[in-house]
Steps between C-alpha positions, in 0.01 A plus 500: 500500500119523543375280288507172739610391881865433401799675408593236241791435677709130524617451783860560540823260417698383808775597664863350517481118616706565815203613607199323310147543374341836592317494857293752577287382834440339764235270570540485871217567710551825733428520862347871635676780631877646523727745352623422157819729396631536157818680393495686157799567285429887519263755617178538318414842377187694578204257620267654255408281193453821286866618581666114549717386296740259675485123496562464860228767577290256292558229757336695776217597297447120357395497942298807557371587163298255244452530157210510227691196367799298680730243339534134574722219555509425096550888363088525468287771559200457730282763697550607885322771578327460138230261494543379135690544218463821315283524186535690187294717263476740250790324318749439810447896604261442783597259795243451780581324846288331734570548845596291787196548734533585899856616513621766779835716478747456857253828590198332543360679176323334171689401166230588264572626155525832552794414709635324215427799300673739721814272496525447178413888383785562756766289341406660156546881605685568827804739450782230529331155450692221345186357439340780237782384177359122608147616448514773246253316242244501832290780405215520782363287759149438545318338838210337386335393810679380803658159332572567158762803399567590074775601392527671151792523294644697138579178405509092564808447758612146546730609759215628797432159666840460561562843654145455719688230603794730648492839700242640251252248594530578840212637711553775781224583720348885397494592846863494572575646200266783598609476865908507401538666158875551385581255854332216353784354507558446838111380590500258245170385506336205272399183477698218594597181791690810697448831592782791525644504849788690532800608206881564620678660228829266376402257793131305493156583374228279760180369402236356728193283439260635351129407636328640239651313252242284288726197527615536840406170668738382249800698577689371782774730641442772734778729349744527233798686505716642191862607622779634260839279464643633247852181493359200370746330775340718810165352364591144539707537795145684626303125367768301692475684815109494458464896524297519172324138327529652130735651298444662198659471177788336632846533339631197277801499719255436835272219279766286511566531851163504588501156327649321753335656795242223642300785653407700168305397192518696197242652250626565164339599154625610201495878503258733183763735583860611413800658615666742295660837453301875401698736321368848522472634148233811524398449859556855608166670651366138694338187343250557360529881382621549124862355414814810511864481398740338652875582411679163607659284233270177632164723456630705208532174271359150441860391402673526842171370688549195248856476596391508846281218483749295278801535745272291782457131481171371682617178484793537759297835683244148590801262627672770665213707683230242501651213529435360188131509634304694275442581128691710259290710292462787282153617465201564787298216399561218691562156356237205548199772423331562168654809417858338525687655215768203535760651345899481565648747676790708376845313614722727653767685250737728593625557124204608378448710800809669429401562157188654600704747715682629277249519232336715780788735515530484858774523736550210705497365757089630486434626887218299611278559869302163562300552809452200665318401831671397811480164544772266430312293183488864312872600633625165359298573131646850506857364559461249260366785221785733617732279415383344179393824338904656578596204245312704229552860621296613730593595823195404731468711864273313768230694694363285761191661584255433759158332322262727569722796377637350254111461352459864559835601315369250230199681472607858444797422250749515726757229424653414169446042550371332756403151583134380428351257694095383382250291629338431214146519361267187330376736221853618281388838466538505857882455508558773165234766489593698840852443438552536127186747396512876445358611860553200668481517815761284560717574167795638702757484240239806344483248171291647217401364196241512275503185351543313872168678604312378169587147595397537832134655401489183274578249736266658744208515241580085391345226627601218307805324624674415179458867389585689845818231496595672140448849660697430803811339339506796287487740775763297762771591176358849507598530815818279526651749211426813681745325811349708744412163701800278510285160579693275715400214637166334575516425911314208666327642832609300779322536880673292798244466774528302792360150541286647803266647257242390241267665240691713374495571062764625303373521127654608152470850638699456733290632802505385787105370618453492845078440516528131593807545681611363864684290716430168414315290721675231732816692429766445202 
């Protein structure tokens, strides 16, 4: 959306009453100095906004790298290292943004818009970026003067403020891109509270103050440390013992332990996201490239992926491995926003599921791989699958696979189902396009259809709601047919952090905000 300073978004409906309305800060002053330590669910991917795609990666950037644009506490969109709201021309296909004046990357050198401009022509062509199927209707990028960069584009795209409000909105300093090339990745360098210290692979990525922040009288903690604990249970065992003050997107199971811990507080907001299954259909050359053939019964036909997703009941998958905590649902668009199709999900039925297998001439049980991570939330959903999906006839295999692989396997085609586990977006295009568009860069399953991608132009090129609304409900049961994504369940993003600390955000996205962060003055 580039038409205004907001994503149009309401904010979110609450979670379950055990634990109450939605809070998302802390208004506590913060004293100066100290160590804050914060344990992630997994290990983020490559620390390169043009190559990220991980939600926990996301985290540490939401630290060391700012944004054109940045969400807020109610789901709006407001400028960070933008000085203004974008404008529009030339009907919606010209956008031009103003500046934030005297900013410095963590290497001492300017932000100016040719930086901008060298970001952002990055994201659109390097070999590999997520970012370039995000931007593809960004056509050139113009610096017109120091302040002011103009961005052209082969049509109007309601979606861009949104994504300049993600990694593609995210400014890295020329130099080190010059300086580092292909290791970018490991010099991270930006603009943001912290600076890139030192990485560990699988163990913690440090960031230290950084002094040439723009803000940085404001930011209170010296250091911030982001360690990997993968068992929601190690994490708050890690909180009671006071080795780390935050833990990230903590399991249902540990919220209601963490409940009754007089030490901890707890941030919680409904998630834009969704958990859910991929079924590779056509992924066989890497997302992205152009669909092959896949000779499995669950990619071959539409009937036993329907069969599939009618032998699971989201319902009891939410009591029995979330604790009753989050949200059944069937589509990516999450409910309480605009785009909210609202419609019933599918009740589980095994007799029709049946039917469809036979109709599809298959020999059951169907042999099914579902890849799943490691950690004991995703081993419980892929028992719980495994066993309601034999009632039907399919005989489900586990693959617990390490995160980070298991992302890599996902993106070359190598695995026949695995879980899917996203953040979310404010803008809806931002959780179908990538995943459900020819070329996505996300679109694992290798889904391609021509119809899906003319919805998706359409909703790009709308901007009123009522319309875009039409558009998108049309498109979700596009994509719901095809059963490539099995949507799940709509999570709640829950953060324990210790009493000890103060300032610290957790918004609709999810992310972690550690800017105003520290230990709270006068102690808990």
């Amino acid at each position: 959306m580039v038409a205004g300073a907001t994503a149009g978004c309401a904010s979110l409906a609450s979670p379950t009453a055990e634990v109450g309305a939605d809070r998302m800060t802390d208004p506590r002053p913060a004293r100066d100095g100290g160590t804050l330590t914060i344990a992630l669910k997994s290990d983020p991917d490559k620390l390169d906004p043009t190559l990220a795609s991980t939600a926990v990666g996301r985290t540490v950037f939401t630290a060391m790298c700012e944004k054109l644009y940045d969400v807020d506490a109610a789901n709006r969109i407001v400028p960070q290292l933008a000085a203004a709201p974008p404008t529009t021309s030339d009907g919606g296909r010209t956008v031009t943004i103003k500046l934030r004046r005297g900013v410095r990357f963590a290497d001492g050198t300017r932000m100016d818009a040719e930086a901008v401009k060298t970001s952002l022509d990055r994201h659109r062509t390097l070999t590999g970026s997520v970012r370039a199927s995000e931007l593809k209707p960004l056509t050139s990028v113009q610096a017109v003067g120091d302040d002011t960069v103009r961005l052209r584009l082969t049509k109007p795209y309601v979606p861009l403020l949104a994504l300049l409000a993600d990694r593609a909105g995210m400014v890295m300093s020329p130099t080190a891109l010059k300086r580092y090339g292909e290791g970018f990745a490991s010099h991270p360098t930006c603009v943001g509270p912290f600076r890139y210290a030192e990485r560990v692979v699988g163990d913690r990525i440090v960031l230290d103050k950084d002094p040439n922040y723009y803000d940085a009288d404001a930011v209170h903690l010296r250091r911030v440390i982001y360690r990997t604990i993968t068992d929601g249970n190690v994490r708050l065992a890690n909180l009671q013992s006071g080795d780390i003050q935050v833990g990230d997107q903590m399991d249902p199971v540990q919220v209601g332990r963490a409940l009754t811990e007089p030490g901890l507080q707890l941030f919680h907001s409904p998630s834009l996201g969704y958990y859910g299954l991929t079924l590779n259909i056509g992924n066989t050359k890497g997302a992205g490239a152009p669909p092959g053939r896949i000779d499995t019964p669950i990619a071959r036909d539409v009937r036993v992926r329907e069969a599939f997703d009618l032998s699971l009941d989201r319902d009891l998958i939410n009591t029995i491995v979330f604790q009753g905590r989050y949200r059944p649902t069937c589509g990516p668009l999450p409910s309480g926003t605009p785009y909210a199709t609202g419609s019933q999900c599918p009740a589980r039925d095994l007799a029709r599921a049946k039917r469809l297998l036979r109709a599809a001439e298959v020999t059951t049980p169907v042999r099914v791989r579902l890849q799943i991570s490691t950690t004991p939330e995703d081993n419980r959903l892929g028992q719980v699958i495994q066993a309601m999906a034999k009632e039907a006839g399919f005989a489900v295999s586990l693959a617990p696979t390490e995160f980070a692989t298991g992302l890599e396997h996902s993106r070359a085609g190598d695995f026949q189902a695995a879980t899917t586990n996203w953040s979310g977006r404010l803008d809806p295009a931002g959780n179908i396009d990538v995943f459900a568009g020819t070329g996505g860069a996300q679109n694992y399953g290798g889904l391609s259809d021509p119809a899906i991608d003319r919805l998706i132009a359409e909703g790009g090129a709308t901007a009123a709601e009522p319309a875009r609304k039409e558009i998108y409900a049309r498109l979700v049961e596009r994509v719901r047919a095809a059963h490539t994504v099995l949507y799940l369940i709509q999570p709640t993003n829950y953060v324990s952090v210790t009493k000890k600390v103060a300032g610290v955000k957790v918004f609709g996205d999810g992310l972690i905000r550690v800017k105003d962060a520290g230990y709270a003055k006068g102690g808990s």
